[in-house]
MDTraj code that builds the backbone (N, CA, C; nanometers):
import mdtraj as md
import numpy as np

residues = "UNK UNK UNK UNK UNK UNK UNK UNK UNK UNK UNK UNK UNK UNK UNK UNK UNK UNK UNK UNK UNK UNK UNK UNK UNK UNK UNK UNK UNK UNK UNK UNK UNK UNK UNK UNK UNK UNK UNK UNK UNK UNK UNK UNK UNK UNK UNK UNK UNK UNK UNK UNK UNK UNK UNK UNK UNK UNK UNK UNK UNK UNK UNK UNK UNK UNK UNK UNK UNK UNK UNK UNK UNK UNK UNK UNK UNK UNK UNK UNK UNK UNK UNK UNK UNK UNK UNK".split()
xyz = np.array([
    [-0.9530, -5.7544, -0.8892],
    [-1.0121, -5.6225, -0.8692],
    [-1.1477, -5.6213, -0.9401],
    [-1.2510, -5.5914, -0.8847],
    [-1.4186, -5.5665, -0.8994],
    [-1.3700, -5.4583, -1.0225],
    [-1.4498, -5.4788, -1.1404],
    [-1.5003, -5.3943, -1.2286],
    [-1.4952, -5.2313, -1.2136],
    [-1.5746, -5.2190, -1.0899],
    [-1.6329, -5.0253, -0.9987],
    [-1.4813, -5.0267, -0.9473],
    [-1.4519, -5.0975, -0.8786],
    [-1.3132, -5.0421, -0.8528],
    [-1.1702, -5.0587, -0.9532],
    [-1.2063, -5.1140, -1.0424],
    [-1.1089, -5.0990, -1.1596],
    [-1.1344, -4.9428, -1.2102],
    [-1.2502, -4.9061, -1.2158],
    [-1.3312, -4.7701, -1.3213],
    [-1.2382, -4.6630, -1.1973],
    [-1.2706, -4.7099, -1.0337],
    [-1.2677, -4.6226, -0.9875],
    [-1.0808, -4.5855, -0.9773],
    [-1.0074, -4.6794, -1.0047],
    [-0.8600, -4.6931, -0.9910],
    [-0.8243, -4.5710, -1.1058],
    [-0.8845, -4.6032, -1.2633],
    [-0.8921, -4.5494, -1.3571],
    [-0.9297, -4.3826, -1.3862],
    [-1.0470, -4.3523, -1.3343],
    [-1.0437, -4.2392, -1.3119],
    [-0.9648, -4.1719, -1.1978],
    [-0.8741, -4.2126, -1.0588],
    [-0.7891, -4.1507, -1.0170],
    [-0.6627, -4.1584, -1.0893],
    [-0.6066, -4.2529, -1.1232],
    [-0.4857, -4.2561, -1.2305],
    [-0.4845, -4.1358, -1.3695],
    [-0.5989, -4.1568, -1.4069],
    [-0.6351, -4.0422, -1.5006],
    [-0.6429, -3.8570, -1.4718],
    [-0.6997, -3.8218, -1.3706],
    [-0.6965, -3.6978, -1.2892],
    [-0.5801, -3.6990, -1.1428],
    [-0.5028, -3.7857, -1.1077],
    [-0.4251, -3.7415, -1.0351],
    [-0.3201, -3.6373, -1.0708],
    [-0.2271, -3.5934, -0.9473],
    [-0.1675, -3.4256, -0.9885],
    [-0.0175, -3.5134, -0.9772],
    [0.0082, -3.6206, -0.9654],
    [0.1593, -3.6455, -0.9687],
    [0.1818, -3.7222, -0.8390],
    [0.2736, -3.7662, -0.8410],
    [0.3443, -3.8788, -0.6997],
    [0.2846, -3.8718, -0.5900],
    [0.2967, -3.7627, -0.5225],
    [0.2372, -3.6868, -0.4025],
    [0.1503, -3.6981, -0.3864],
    [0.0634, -3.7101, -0.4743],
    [-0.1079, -3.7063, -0.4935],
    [-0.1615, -3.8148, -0.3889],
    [-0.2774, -3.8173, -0.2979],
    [-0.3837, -3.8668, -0.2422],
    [-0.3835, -4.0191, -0.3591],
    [-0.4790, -3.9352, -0.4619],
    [-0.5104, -3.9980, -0.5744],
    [-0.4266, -4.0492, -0.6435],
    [-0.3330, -4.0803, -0.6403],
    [-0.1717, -4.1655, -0.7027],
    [-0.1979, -4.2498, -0.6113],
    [-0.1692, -4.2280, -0.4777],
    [-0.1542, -4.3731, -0.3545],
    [-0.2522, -4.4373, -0.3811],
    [-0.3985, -4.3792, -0.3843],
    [-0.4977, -4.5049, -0.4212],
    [-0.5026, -4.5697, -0.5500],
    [-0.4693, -4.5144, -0.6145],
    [-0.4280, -4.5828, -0.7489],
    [-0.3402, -4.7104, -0.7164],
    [-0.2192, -4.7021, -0.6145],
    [-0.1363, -4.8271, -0.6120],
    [-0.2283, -4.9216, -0.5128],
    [-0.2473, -4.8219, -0.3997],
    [-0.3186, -4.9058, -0.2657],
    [-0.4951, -4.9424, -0.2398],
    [-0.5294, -4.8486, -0.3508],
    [-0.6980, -4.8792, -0.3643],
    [-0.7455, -4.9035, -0.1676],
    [-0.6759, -4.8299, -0.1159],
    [-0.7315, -4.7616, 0.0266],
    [-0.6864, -4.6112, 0.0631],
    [-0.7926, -4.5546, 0.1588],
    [-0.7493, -4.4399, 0.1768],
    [-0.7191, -4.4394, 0.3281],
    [-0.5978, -4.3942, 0.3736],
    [-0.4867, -4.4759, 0.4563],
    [-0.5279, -4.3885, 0.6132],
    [-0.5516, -4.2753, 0.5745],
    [-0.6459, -4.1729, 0.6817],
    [-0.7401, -4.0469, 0.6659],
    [-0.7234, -3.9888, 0.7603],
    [-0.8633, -3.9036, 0.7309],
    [-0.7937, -3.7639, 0.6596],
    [-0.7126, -3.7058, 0.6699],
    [-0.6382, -3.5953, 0.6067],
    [-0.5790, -3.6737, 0.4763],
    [-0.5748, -3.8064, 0.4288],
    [-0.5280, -3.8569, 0.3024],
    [-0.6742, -3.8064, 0.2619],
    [-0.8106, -3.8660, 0.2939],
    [-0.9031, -3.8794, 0.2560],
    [-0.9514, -3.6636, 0.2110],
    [-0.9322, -3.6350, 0.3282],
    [-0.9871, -3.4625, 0.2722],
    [-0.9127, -3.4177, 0.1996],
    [-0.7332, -3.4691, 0.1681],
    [-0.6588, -3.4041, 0.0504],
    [-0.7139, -3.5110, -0.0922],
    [-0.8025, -3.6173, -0.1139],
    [-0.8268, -3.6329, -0.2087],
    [-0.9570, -3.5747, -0.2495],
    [-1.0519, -3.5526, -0.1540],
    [-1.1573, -3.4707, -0.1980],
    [-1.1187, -3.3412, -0.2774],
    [-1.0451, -3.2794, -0.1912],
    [-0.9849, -3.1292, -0.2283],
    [-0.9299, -3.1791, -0.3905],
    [-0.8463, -3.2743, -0.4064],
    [-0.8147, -3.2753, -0.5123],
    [-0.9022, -3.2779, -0.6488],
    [-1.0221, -3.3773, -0.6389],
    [-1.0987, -3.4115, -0.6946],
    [-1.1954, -3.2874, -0.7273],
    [-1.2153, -3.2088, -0.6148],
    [-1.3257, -3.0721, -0.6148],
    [-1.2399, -3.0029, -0.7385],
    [-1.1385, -3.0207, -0.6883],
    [-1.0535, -2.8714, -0.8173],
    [-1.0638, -2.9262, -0.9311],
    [-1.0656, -3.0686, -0.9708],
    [-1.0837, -3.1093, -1.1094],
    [-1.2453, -3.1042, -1.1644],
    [-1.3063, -3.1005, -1.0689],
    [-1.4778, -3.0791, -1.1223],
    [-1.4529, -2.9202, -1.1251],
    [-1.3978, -2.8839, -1.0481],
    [-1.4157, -2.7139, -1.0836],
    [-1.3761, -2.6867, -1.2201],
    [-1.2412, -2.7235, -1.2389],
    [-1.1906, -2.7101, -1.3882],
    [-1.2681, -2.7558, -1.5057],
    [-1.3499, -2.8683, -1.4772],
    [-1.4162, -2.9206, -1.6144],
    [-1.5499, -2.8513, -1.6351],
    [-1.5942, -2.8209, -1.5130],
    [-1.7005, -2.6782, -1.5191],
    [-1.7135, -2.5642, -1.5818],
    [-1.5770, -2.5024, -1.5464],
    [-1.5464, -2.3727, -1.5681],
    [-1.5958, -2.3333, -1.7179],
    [-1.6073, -2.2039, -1.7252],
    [-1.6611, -2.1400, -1.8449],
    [-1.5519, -2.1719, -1.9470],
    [-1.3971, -2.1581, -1.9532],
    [-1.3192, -2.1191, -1.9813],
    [-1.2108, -2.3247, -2.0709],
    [-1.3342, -2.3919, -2.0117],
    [-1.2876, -2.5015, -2.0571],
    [-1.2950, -2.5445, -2.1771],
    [-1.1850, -2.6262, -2.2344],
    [-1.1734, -2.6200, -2.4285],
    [-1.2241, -2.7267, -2.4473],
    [-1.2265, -2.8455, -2.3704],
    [-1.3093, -2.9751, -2.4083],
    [-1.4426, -2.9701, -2.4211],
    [-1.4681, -3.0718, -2.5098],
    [-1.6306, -3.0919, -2.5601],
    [-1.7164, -3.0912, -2.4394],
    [-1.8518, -3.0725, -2.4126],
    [-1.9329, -3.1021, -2.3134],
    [-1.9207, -3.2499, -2.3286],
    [-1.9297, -3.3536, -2.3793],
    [-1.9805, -3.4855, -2.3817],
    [-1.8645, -3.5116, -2.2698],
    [-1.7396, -3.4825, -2.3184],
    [-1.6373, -3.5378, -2.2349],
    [-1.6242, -3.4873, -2.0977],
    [-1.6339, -3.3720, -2.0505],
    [-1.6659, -3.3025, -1.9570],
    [-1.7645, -3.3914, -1.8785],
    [-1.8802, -3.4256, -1.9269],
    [-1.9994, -3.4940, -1.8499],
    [-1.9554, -3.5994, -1.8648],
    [-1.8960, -3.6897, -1.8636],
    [-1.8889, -3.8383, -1.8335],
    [-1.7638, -3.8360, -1.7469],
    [-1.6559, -3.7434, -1.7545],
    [-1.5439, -3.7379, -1.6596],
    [-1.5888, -3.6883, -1.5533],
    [-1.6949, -3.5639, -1.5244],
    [-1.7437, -3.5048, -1.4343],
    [-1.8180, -3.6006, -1.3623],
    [-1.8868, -3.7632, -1.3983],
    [-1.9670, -3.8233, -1.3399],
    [-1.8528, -3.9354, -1.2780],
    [-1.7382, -3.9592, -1.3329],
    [-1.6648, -4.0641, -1.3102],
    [-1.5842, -3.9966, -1.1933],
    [-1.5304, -3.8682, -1.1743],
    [-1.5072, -3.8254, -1.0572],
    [-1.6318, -3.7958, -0.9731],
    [-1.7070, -3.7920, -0.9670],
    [-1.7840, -3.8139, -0.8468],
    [-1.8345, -3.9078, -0.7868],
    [-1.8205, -4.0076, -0.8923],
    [-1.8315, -4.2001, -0.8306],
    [-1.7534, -4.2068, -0.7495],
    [-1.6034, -4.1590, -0.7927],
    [-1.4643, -4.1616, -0.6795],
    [-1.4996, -4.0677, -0.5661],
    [-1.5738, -3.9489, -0.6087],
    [-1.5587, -3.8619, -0.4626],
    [-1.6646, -3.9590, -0.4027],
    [-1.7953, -3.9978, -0.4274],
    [-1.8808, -4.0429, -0.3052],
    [-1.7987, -4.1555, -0.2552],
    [-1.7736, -4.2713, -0.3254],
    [-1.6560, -4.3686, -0.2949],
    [-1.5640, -4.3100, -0.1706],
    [-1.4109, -4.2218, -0.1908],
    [-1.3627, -4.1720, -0.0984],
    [-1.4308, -4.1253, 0.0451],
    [-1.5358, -4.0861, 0.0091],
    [-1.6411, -4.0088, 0.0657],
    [-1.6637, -4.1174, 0.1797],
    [-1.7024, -4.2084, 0.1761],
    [-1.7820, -4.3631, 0.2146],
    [-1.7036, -4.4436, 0.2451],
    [-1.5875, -4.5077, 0.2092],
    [-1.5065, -4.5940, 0.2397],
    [-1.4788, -4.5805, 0.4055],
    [-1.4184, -4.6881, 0.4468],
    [-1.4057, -4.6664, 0.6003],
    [-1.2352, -4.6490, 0.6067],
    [-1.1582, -4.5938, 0.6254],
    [-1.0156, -4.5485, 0.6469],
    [-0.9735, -4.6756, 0.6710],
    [-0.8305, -4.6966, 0.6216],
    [-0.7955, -4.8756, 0.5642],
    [-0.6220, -4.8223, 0.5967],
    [-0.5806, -4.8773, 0.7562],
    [-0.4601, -4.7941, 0.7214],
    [-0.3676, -4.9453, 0.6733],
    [-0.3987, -5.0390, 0.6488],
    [-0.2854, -5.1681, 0.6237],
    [-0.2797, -5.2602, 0.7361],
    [-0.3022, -5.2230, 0.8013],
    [-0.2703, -5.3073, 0.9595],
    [-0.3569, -5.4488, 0.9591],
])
top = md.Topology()
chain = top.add_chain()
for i, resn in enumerate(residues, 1):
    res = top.add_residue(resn, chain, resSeq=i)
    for name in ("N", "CA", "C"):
        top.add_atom(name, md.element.get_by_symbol(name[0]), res)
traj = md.Trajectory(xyz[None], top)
């Protein structure tokens, strides 16, 4: 596994929501399998930049801004990849 896609494995393992998650499967499969896998991981990813945004957040800015940049490596990534169903 390439370095960017180790970081990028890492930050979905780190912000995924549990089993179910988009972002769990690529964590095991490091592909995104179709196009509704692909818009439920965006969606996922948007709500975690929303949260680290928010006014109301208790973490430091430093940490905020480097997690906020490491999910958006993954969103343009997801974003870009070409749909990889296994076949």
């Amino acid at each position: 596994m390439s370095t960017i896609m180790t970081q990028l494995v890492n930050t979905a393992a780190s912000w995924h929501s549990g089993q179910t998650s988009g972002l769990y499967s690529f964590c095991s499969t490091e592909r995104v399998h179709s196009e509704e896998l692909r818009e439920s991981m965006l969606a996922e990813i948007e709500s975690e930049i929303a949260d680290l945004t928010a006014d109301n957040f208790q973490k430091t800015e430093t940490f905020s801004t480097s997690e906020i940049t490491a999910l958006n490596k993954l969103r343009l990534y997801i974003k870009k990849v070409p749909i990889d169903t296994g076949e």
